[in-house]
C-alpha positions in Angstrom: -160.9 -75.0 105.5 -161.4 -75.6 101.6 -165.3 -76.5 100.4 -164.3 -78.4 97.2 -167.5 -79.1 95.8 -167.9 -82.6 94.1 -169.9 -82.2 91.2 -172.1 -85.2 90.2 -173.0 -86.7 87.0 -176.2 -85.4 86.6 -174.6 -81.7 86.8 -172.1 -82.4 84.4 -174.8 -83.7 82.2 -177.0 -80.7 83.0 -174.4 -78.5 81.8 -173.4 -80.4 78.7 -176.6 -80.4 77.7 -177.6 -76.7 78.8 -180.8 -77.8 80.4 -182.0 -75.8 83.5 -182.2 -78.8 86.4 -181.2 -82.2 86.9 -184.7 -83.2 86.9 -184.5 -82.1 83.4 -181.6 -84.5 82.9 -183.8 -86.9 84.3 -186.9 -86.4 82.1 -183.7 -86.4 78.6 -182.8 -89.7 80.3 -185.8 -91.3 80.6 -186.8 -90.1 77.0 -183.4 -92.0 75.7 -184.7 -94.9 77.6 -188.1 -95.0 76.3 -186.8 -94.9 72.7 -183.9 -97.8 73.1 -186.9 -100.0 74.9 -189.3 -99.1 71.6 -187.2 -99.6 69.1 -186.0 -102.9 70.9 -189.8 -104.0 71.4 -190.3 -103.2 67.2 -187.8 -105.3 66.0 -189.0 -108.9 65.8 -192.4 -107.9 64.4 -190.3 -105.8 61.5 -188.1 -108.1 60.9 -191.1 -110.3 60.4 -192.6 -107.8 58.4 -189.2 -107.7 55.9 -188.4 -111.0 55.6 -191.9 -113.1 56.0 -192.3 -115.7 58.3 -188.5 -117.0 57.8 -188.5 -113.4 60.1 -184.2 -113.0 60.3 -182.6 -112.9 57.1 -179.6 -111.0 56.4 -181.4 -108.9 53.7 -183.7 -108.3 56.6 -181.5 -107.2 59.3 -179.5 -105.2 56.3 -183.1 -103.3 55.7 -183.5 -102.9 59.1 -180.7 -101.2 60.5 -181.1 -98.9 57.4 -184.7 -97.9 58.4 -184.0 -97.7 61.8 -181.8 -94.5 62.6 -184.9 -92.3 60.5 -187.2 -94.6 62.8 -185.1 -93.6 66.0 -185.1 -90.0 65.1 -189.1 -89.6 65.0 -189.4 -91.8 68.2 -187.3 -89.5 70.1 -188.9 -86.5 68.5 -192.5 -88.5 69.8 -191.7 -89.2 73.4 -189.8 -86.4 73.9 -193.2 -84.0 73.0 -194.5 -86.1 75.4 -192.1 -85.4 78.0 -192.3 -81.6 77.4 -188.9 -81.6 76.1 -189.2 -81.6 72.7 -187.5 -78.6 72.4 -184.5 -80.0 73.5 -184.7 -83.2 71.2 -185.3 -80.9 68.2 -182.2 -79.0 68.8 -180.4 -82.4 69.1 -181.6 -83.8 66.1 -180.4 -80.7 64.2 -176.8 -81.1 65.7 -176.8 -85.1 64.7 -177.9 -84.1 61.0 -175.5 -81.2 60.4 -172.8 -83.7 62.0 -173.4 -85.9 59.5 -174.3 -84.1 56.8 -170.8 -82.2 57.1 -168.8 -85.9 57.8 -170.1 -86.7 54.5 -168.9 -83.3 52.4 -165.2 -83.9 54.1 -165.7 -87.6 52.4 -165.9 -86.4 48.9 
């Protein structure tokens, strides 16, 4: 008889991502999670910050979803040192920055 072995998300992931176990993939996951929560949790009080008490003008929200990918970045970096696998994040910040900085040379 045939073993087909059924390979699960968390493999798949595991080897997308080239880490070593899927409690790696757990720890990346996590990491992702802390940072959405975070940078969910920041942004009544800098909308506030942008826009005064009035807190959600468009200017505001414009401001804000300009500051918040650098924002993003630098969380992720944060919590995922503190997850021990910063290494990881580093090497996926580099991919997201040449990805865009070569989207924007085919622009021009």
């Amino acid at each position: 008889m045939i073993n087909i072995r059924r390979v699960t998300w968390l493999e798949r992931l595991k080897e997308r991502w080239n880490l070593g176990s899927p409690l790696q993939v757990i720890i990346v996951l996590i990491v992702f999670a802390c940072t959405g929560f975070t940078v969910l949790f920041i942004k009544k009080p800098l909308l506030q910050f942008l826009a005064g008490e009035r807190g959600d003008t468009v200017v505001a929200s414009i401001l804000y979803y300009i500051l918040i990918l650098p924002l993003y970045n630098v969380l992720l970096l944060g919590y995922g040192f503190l997850f021990g696998q910063f290494t990881f994040f580093w090497a996926f910040e580099k991919r997201l920055f040449k990805r865009l900085s070569s989207f924007r040379k085919t622009k021009k």
